[in-house]
C-alpha positions in Angstrom: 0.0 0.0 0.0 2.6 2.6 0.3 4.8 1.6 -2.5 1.5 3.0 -4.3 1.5 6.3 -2.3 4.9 6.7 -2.4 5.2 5.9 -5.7 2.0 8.5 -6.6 4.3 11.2 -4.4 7.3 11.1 -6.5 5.9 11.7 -10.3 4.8 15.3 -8.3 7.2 18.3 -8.5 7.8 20.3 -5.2 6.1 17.9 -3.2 9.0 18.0 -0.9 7.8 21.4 0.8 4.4 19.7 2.5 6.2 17.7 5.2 8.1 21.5 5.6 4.9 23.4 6.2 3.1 21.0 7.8 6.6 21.1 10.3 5.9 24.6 11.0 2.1 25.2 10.9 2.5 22.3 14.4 5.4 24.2 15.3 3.8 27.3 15.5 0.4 26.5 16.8 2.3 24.8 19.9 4.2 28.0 20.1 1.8 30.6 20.2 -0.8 28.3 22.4 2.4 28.0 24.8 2.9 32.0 24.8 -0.8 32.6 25.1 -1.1 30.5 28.0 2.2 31.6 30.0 1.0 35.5 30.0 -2.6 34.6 30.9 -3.5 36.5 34.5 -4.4 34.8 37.3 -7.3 35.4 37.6 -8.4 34.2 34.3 -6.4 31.0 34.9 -9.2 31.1 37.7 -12.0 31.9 36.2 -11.4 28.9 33.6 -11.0 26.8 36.3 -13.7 26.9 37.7 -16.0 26.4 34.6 -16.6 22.7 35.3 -18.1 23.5 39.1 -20.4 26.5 38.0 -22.0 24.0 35.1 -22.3 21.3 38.2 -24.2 23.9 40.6 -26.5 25.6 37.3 -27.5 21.9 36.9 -28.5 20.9 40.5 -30.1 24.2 40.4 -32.5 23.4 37.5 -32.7 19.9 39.0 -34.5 21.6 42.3 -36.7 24.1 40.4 -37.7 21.2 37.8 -35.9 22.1 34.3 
């Protein structure tokens, strides 16, 4: 099965340059998701972690009322 990709890969001319770019579109998507994260504040790292707990109390909420 790859001797038939391969082989399909080689007849095309720059081909060579997709493994590059897909390189550094990962690359770069780590790297700006690691500098995003490193200058959050505080107290949005916070705030985000607490999303899983307010869902938990607007649902036992809803549960008393009768939603």
């Amino acid at each position: 099965m790859l001797r038939f990709i391969k082989h399909n890969l080689t007849s095309i001319d720059g081909v060579s340059i997709y493994p590059i770019i897909s390189l550094l579109i990962f690359f770069l998507f780590f790297a700006v998701m690691i500098t995003w994260v490193y200058r959050m504040r505080k107290t949005e790292v916070e705030e985000l972690s607490n999303i899983p707990f307010e869902n938990e109390e607007n649902e036992g909420f809803q549960q008393e009322i009768g939603f």
